[in-house]
C-alpha positions as CSV (number, residue, x, y, z in Angstrom):
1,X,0.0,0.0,0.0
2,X,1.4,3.6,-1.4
3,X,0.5,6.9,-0.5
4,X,1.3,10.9,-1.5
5,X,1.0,13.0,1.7
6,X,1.7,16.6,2.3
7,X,4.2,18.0,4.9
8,X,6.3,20.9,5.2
9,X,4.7,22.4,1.8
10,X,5.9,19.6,0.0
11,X,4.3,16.4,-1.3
12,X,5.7,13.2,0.1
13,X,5.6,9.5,-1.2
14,X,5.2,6.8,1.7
15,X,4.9,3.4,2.0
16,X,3.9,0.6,5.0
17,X,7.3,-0.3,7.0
18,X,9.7,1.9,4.5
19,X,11.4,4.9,6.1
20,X,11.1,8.5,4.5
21,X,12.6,12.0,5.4
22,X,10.5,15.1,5.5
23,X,10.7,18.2,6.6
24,X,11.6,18.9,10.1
25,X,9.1,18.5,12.7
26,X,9.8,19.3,16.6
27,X,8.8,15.8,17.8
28,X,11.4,13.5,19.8
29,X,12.6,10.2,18.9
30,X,9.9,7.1,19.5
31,X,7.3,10.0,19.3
32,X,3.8,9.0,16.9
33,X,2.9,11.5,14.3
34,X,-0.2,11.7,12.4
35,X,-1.1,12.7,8.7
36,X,-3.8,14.1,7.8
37,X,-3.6,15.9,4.3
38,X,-3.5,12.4,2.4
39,X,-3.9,13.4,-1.4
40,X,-3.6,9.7,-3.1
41,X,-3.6,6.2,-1.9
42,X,-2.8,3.2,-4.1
43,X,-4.2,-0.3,-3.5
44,X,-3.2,-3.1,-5.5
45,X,-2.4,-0.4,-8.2
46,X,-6.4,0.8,-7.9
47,X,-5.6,4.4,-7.0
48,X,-8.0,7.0,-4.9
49,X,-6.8,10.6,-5.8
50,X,-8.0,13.5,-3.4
51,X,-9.7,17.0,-4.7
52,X,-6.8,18.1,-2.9
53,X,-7.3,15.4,-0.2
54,X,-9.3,12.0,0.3
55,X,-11.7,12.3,3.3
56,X,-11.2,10.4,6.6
57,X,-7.7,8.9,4.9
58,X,-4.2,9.4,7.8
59,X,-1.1,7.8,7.2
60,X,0.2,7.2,10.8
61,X,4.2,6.6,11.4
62,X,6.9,7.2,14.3
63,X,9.8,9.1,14.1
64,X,13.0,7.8,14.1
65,X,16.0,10.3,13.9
66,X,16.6,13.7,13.0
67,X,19.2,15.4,10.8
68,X,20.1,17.5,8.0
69,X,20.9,17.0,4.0
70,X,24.2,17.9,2.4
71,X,24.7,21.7,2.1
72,X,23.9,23.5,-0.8
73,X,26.4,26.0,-1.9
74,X,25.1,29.4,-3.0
75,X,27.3,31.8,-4.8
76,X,26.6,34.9,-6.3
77,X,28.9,36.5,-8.3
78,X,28.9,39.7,-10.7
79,X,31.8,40.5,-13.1
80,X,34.2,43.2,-13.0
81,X,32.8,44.5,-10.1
82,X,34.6,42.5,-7.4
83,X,31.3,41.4,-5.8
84,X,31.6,37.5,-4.9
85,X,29.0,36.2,-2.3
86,X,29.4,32.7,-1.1
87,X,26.8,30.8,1.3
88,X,25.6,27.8,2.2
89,X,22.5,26.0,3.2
90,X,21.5,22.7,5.5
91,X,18.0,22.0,5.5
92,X,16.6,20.0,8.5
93,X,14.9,16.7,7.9
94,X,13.2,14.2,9.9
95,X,13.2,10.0,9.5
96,X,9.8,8.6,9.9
97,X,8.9,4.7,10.0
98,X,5.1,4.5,8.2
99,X,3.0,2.2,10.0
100,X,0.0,2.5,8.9
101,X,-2.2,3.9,5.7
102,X,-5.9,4.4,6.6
103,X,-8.5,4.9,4.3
């Protein structure tokens, strides 16, 4: 069983017992957390899309450990005019074990 959730502002692909990473939430490890905003859930590849989401539907999961991607490099740069910017990025993501897809 598949599903597309939204978290963070982004759109998500799950799946029962796989591990994903989304967007940071302030939860501690072992902690349950609970979808709501389901938008698609496949079943034996019959899928039920949402208008944005599917009524009643959670995907329920625990999360398992916190951490950040690799940085992102941002550099700005203008020639001839001796302007050089150079930054970087780590965006904060947590591991979540699905356990559930409810429809």
């Amino acid at each position: 069983m598949r599903a597309i959730i939204e978290t963070g502002g982004t759109q998500v692909p799950v799946e029962v017992n796989a591990n994903c990473k989304i967007p940071g939430v302030n939860l501690k490890v072992g902690e349950e957390i609970n979808f709501e905003k389901v938008l698609l859930i496949s079943t034996d590849g019959e899928p039920t899309v949402g208008k944005p989401y599917i009524e009643g539907a959670s995907v329920r999961g625990e999360v398992v450990a916190h951490g950040r991607f690799d940085k992102v490099t941002v550099f700005k740069f203008k020639r001839r005019r001796k302007y050089r910017r150079k930054t970087g990025h780590k965006q904060a993501f947590t591991e979540i074990l699905v356990k559930e897809i409810s429809q």
